[in-house]
C-alpha positions in Angstrom: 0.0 0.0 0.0 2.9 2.4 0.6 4.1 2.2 -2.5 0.3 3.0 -4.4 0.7 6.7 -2.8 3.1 7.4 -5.2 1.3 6.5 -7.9 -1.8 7.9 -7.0 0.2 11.2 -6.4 2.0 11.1 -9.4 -1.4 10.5 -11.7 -3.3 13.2 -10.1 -0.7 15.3 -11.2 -0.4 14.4 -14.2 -4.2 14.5 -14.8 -4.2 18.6 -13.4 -1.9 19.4 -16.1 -3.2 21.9 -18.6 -3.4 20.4 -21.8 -2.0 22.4 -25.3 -4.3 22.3 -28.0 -2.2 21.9 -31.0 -2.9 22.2 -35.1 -0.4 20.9 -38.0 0.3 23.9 -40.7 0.4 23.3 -44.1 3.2 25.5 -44.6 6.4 27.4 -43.4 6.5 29.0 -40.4 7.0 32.3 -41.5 3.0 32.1 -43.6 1.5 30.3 -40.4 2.8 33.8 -38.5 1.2 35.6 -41.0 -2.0 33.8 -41.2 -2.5 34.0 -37.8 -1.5 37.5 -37.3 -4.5 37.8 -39.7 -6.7 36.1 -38.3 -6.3 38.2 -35.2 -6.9 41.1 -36.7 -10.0 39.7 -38.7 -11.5 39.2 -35.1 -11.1 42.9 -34.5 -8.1 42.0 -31.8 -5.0 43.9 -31.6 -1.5 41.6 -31.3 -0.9 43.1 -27.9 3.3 41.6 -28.2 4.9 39.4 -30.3 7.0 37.3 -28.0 9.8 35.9 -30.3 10.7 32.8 -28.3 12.9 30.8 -31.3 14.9 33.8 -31.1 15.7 34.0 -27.3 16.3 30.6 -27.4 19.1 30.3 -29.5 20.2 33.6 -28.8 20.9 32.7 -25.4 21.4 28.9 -25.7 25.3 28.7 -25.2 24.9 31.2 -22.4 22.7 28.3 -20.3 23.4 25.2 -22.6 21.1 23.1 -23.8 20.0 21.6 -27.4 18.1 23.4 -30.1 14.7 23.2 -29.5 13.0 24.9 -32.7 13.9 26.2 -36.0 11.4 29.1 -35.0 9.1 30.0 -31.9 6.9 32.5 -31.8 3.5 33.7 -29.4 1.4 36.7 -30.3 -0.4 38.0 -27.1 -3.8 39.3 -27.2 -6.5 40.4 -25.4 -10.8 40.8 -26.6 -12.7 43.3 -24.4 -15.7 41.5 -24.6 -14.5 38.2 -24.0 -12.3 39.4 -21.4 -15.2 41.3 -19.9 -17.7 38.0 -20.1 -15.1 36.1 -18.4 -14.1 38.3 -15.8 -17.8 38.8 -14.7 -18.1 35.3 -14.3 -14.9 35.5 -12.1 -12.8 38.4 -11.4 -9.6 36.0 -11.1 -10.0 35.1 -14.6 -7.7 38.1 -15.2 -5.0 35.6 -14.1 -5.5 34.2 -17.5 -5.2 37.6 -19.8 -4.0 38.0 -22.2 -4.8 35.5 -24.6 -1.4 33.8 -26.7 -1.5 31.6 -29.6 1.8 29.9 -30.6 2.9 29.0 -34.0 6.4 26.3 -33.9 9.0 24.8 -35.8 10.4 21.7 -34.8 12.2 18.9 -37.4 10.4 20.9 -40.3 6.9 20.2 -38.8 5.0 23.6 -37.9 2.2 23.8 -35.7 -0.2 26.4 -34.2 -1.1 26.0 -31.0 -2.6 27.1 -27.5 -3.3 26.3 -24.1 -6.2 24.8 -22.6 -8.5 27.1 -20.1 -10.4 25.4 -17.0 -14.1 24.9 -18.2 -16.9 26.9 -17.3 -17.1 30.5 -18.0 -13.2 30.2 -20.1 -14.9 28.0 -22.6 -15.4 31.5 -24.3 -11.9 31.7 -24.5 -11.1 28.8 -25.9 -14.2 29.0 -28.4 -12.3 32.3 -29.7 -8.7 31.1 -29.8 -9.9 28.0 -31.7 -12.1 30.2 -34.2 -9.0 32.5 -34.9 -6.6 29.3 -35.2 -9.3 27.3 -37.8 -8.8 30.7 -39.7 -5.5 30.7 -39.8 -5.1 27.2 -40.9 -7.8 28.0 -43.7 -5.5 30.8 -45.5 
């Protein structure tokens, strides 16, 4: 029995771990970028910051060591007023959770657009935006 604790420990971890919702691109990095950057702005949103991860990555790899990760990395950060507002009615600590980033990656030639996973309830409005801007920019 001592040794199930453990397990049991280790699995409920495991299981409270915020999943990443993730999309093949049909394409190089630098059009999935675009596309979404589009798709954004198609929503009426405003890229609040375009956090150029890849970049830091390498820049500072032999600094902390470590492999290469991606060819390219990159998160633009956003926020919708009226989603935020929704949400934050709902619960005022849902500001915890602005702004709003979707990813698009690089890895092995393989790119990918991606984002996190919110808790259900009153976030599902999040996630029903993120995923209508990401189908979009998979469609261009």
């Amino acid at each position: 029995m001592k040794y199930l604790l453990p397990l049991i420990l280790a699995a409920g971890a495991a299981c409270a771990e915020e999943p990443v919702i993730v999309h093949p691109y049909d394409g190089n990095h630098a059009d999935a970028l675009f596309s979404l950057e589009n798709a954004i702005i198609n929503q009426g949103l405003v890229v609040d910051y375009h956090s150029q991860v890849g970049e830091m990555l390498a820049r500072t790899r032999e600094d902390v060591g470590g492999a290469q990760i991606f060819e390219a990395a990159d998160v633009l950060l956003f926020c919708s007023a009226t989603v935020s507002r929704q949400v934050m009615e709902a619960d005022p600590l849902n500001v915890a959770y602005c702004p709003y980033g979707i990813f698009v990656t690089e890895r092995e030639g393989q790119v990918e657009i991606g984002y996190r996973s919110y808790p259900e309830g009153p976030m599902d409005a999040v996630e029903e935006l993120l995923g209508a801007i990401v189908e979009e920019a998979l469609a261009f």
